[in-house]
N, C-alpha and C positions, 0 to 999 in steps of 0.2 A: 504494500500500500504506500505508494510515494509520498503520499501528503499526512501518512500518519493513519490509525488507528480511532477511530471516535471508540470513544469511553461504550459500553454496551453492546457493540457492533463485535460479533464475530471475527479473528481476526481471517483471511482470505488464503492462509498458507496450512490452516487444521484440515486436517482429513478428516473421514466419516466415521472415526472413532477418536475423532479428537485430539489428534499427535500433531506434532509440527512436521508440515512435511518437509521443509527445508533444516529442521535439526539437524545443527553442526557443519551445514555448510556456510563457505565465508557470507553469503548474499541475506541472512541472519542478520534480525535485524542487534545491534546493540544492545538496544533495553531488555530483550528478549534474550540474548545470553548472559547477561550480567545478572537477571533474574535466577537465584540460587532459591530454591523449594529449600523449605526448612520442616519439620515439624510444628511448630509454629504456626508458619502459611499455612500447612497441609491437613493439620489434624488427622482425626482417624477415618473421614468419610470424604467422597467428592463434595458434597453440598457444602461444608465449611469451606476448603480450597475454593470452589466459587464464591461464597461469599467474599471472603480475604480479597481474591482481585476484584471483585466490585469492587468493593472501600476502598483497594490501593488506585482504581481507576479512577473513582470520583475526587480522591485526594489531589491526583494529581492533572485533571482536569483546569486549563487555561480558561479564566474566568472573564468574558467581554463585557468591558466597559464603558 
């Protein structure tokens, strides 16, 4: 996505079970390799881990003014 990611918006490189399909190669974007999964982030079910990037998405959502 050249112009970036909207916050809620699927991002265009997940496959039909959800994987990155460019994992690991260089054309990856930055934010997305430097994104390290924790325990934390990920808790013990998918539904938390989604939650978590919403809240990291709205957080870090550019606000017009």
């Amino acid at each position: 996505m050249p112009k970036g990611k909207p916050a809620g918006v699927p991002c265009i490189q997940l496959t039909d079970d959800l994987r990155c399909a460019i994992f690991g190669q260089p054309e990856r974007p930055a934010c997305c390799a430097g994104l390290q999964a924790s325990e934390e982030m990920c808790g013990d079910e998918r539904v938390f881990a989604m939650r978590w990037l919403t809240e990291l998405e709205n957080l870090t959502t550019p606000f017009s003014l």
